[in-house]
C-alpha positions as YAML, in Angstrom:
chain: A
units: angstrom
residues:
- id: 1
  name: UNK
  ca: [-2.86, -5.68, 13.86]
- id: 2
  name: UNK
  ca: [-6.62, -6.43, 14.19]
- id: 3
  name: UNK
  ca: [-7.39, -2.90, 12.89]
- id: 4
  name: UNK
  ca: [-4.94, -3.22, 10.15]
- id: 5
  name: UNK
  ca: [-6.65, -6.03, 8.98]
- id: 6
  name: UNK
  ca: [-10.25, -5.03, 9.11]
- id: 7
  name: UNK
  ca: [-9.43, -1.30, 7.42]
- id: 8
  name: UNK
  ca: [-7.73, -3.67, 4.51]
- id: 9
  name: UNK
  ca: [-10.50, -6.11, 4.55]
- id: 10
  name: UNK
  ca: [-13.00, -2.29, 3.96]
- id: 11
  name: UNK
  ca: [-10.14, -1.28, 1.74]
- id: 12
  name: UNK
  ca: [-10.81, -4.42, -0.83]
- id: 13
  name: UNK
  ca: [-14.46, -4.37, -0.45]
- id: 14
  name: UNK
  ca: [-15.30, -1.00, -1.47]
- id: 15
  name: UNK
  ca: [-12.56, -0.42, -3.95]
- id: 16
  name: UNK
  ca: [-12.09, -3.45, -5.23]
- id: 17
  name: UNK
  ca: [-8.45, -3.18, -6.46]
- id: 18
  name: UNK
  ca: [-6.66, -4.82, -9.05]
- id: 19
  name: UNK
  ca: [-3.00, -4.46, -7.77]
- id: 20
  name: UNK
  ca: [-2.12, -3.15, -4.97]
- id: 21
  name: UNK
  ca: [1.35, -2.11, -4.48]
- id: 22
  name: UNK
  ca: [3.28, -2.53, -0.85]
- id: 23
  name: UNK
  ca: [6.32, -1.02, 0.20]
- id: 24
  name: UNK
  ca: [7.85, -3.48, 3.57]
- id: 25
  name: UNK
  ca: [6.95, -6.82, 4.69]
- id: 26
  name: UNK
  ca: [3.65, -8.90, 4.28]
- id: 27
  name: UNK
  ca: [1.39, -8.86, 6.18]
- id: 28
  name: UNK
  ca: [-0.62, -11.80, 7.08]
- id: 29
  name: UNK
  ca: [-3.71, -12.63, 5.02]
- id: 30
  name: UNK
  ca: [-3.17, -9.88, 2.36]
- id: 31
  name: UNK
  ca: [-3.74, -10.89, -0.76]
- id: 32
  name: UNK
  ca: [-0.71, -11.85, -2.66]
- id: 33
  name: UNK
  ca: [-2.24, -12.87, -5.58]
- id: 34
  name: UNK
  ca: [-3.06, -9.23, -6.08]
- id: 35
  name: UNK
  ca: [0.03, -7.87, -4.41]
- id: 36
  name: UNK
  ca: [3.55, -6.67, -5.34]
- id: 37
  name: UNK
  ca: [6.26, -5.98, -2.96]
- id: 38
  name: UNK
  ca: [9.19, -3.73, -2.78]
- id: 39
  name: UNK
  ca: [11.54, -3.31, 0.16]
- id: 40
  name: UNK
  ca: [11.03, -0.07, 2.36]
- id: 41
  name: UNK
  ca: [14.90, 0.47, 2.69]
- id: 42
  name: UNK
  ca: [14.14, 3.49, 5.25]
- id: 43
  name: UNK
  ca: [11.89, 0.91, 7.19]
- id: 44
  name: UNK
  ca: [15.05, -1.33, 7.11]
- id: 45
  name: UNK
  ca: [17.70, 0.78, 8.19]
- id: 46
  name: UNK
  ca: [15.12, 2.26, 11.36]
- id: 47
  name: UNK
  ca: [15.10, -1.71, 12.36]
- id: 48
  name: UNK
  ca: [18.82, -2.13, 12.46]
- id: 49
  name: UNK
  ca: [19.76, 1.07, 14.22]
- id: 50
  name: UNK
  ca: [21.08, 2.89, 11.20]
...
């Protein structure tokens, strides 16, 4: 998690995105303002054994 969150901390600093577009679950301290989420079915049906 920690290194998740400091490449996306380096990812909005030097690119300085408008949107950003997710596929799965937030993460803490992303920016939602700035965010839009779909659900990552495949990521879904790994979870629940499918």
């Amino acid at each position: 998690m920690y290194l998740w969150r400091k490449g996306y901390e380096e990812a909005l600093r030097v690119l300085e995105p408008i949107l950003i577009i997710r596929y799965g679950d937030k993460m803490p301290g992303e920016r939602e303002d700035i965010s839009v989420y779909y659900e990552n079915i495949n990521l879904k049906n790994l979870r629940n054994g499918r």
